[in-house]
VEXTORTI-470672 format. One record per residue (C-alpha): residue in three letters; y, x, z. Coordinates in Angstrom, 2 decimals, m for minus. Each point is the difference from the previous one (the first is absolute). Last residue first. Layout:
N
('ALA' (Y X Z))
...
***
This chain:
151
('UNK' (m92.39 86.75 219.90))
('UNK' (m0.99 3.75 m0.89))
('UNK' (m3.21 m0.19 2.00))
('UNK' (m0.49 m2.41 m2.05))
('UNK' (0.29 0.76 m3.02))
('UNK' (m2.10 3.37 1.16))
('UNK' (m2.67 m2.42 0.83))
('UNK' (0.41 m1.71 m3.58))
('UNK' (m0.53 3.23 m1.77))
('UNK' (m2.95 1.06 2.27))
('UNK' (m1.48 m3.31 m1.25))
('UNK' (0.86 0.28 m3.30))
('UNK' (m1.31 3.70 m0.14))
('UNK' (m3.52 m1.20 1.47))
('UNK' (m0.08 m3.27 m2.32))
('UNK' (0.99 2.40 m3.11))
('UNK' (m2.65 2.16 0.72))
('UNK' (m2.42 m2.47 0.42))
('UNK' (0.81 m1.37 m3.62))
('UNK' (m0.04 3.32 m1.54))
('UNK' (m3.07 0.48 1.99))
('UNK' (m1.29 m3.30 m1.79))
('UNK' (1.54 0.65 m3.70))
('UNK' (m2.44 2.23 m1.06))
('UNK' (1.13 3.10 m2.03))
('UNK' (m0.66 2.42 2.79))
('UNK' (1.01 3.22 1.65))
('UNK' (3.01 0.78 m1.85))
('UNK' (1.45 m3.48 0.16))
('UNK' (m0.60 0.18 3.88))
('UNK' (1.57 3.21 0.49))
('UNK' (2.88 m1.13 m1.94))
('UNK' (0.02 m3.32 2.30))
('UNK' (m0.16 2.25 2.98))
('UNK' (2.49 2.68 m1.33))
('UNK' (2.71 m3.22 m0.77))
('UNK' (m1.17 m1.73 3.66))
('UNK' (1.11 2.94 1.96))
('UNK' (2.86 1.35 m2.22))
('UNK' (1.18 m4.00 0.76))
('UNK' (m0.17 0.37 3.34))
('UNK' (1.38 3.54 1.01))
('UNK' (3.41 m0.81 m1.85))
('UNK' (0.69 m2.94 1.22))
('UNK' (m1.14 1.28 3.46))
('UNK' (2.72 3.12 m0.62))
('UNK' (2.21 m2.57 m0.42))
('UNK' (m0.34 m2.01 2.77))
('UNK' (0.02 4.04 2.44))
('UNK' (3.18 0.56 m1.96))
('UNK' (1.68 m3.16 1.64))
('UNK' (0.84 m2.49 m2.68))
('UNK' (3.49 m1.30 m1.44))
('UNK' (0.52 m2.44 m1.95))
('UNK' (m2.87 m3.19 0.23))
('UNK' (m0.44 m1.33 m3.29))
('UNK' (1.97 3.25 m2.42))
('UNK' (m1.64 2.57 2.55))
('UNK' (m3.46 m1.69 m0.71))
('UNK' (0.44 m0.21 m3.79))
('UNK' (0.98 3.43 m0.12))
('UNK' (m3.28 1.11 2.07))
('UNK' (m2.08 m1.65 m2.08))
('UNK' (1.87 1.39 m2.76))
('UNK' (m1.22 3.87 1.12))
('UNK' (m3.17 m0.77 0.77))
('UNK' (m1.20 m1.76 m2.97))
('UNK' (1.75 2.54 m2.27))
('UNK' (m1.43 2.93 2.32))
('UNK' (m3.53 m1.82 0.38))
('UNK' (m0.08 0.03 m4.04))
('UNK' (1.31 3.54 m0.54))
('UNK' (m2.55 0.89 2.88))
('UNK' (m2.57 m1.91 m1.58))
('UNK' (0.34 1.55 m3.77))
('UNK' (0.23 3.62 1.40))
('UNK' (m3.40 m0.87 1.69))
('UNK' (m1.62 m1.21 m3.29))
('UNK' (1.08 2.83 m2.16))
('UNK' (m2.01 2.37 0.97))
('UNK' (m2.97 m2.16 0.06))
('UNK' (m0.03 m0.59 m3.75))
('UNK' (0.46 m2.86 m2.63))
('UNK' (2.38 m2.15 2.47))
('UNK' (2.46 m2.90 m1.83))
('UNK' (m2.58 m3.06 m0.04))
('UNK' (m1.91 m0.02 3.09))
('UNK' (2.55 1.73 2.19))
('UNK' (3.12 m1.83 m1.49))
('UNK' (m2.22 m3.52 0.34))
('UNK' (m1.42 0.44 3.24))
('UNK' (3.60 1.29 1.46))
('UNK' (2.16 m3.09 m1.45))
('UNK' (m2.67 m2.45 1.85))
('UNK' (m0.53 1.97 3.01))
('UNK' (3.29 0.04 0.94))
('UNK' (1.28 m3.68 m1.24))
('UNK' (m3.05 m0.90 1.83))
('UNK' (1.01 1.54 3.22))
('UNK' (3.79 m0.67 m0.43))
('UNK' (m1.02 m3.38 m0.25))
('UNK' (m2.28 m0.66 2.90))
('UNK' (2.43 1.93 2.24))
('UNK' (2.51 m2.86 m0.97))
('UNK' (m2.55 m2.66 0.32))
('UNK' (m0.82 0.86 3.36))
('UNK' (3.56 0.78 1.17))
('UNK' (1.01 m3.48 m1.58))
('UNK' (m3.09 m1.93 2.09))
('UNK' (1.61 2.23 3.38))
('UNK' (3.73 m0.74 m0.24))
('UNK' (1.09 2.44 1.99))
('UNK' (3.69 m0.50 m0.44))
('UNK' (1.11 3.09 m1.73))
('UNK' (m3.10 m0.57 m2.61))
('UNK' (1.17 m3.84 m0.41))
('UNK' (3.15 1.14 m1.88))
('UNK' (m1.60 1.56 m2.31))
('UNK' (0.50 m3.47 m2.78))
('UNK' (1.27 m2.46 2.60))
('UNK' (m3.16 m1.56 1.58))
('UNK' (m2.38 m2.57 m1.49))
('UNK' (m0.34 m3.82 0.20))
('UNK' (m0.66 m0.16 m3.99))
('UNK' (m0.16 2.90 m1.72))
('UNK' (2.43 2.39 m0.67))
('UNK' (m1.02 2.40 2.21))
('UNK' (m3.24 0.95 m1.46))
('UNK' (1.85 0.36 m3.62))
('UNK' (2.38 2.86 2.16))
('UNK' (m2.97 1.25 1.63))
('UNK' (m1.89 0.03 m3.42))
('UNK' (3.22 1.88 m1.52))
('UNK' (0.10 2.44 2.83))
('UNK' (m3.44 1.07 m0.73))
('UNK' (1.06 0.40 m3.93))
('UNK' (2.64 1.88 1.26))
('UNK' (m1.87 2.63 1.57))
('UNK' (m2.89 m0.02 m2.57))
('UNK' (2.98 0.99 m2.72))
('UNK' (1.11 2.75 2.61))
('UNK' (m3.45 1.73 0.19))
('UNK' (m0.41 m0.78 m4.11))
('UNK' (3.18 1.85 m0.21))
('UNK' (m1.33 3.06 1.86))
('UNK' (m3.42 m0.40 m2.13))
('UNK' (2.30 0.94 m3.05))
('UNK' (2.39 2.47 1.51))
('UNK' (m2.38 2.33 0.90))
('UNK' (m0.76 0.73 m3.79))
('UNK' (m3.66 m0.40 m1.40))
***
């Protein structure tokens, strides 16, 4: 398998978080679609981390489980994956708020290779759905204490 396929997965998971924020803040008596992230807006930080978390875990569990045939192959996979994640993560966050101190980015950065080697950790370990399930509740939660700190 070429790098280039799980790095597009990385920034297809990306945008399909930002499209559940964007859907999230469309409904009724919501915020202006990413708006609310500058202003603290503590049910659309929750949601937002919620989103990347899933979209994260989502994209990843099906790559891993469908994609890998060897062990070899299944780090090389993640880190194209975290670096596509990673990398338009941090576009989308320069394009909402311009520019961010290096120490913001770095946390960008820090976060999601966090949660992306937990949740392939996690796949590896088990097929069950309940650590996948704790494991997203732990990242989502560190996710939405980063938000906002951020705030």
């Amino acid at each position: 398998m070429s790098f280039l396929h799980p790095l597009i997965l990385g920034v297809f998971a990306t945008l399909f978080a930002l499209v559940l924020e964007l859907v999230f803040s469309l409904l009724p008596g919501a915020f202006t679609p990413l708006r609310s992230t500058l202003d603290g807006n503590m049910p659309a930080l929750a949601f937002f981390a919620l989103a990347e978390e899933l979209a994260k875990a989502l994209f990843l569990r099906r790559l891993l489980q469908t994609l890998v045939t060897h062990k070899a192959g299944k780090a090389s996979i993640v880190i194209a994956f975290a670096f596509g994640f990673i990398a338009t993560e941090a576009l989308i966050a320069i394009g909402t708020r311009g520019t961010l101190p290096p120490q913001a980015m770095a946390g960008i950065a820090v976060l999601h290779a966090i949660t992306i080697f937990g949740y392939a950790y996690t796949i590896h370990r088990t097929k069950k759905l309940i650590p996948m399930a704790i494991a997203i509740a732990i990242a989502t939660m560190a996710h939405f204490l980063y938000n906002l700190f951020l705030a």
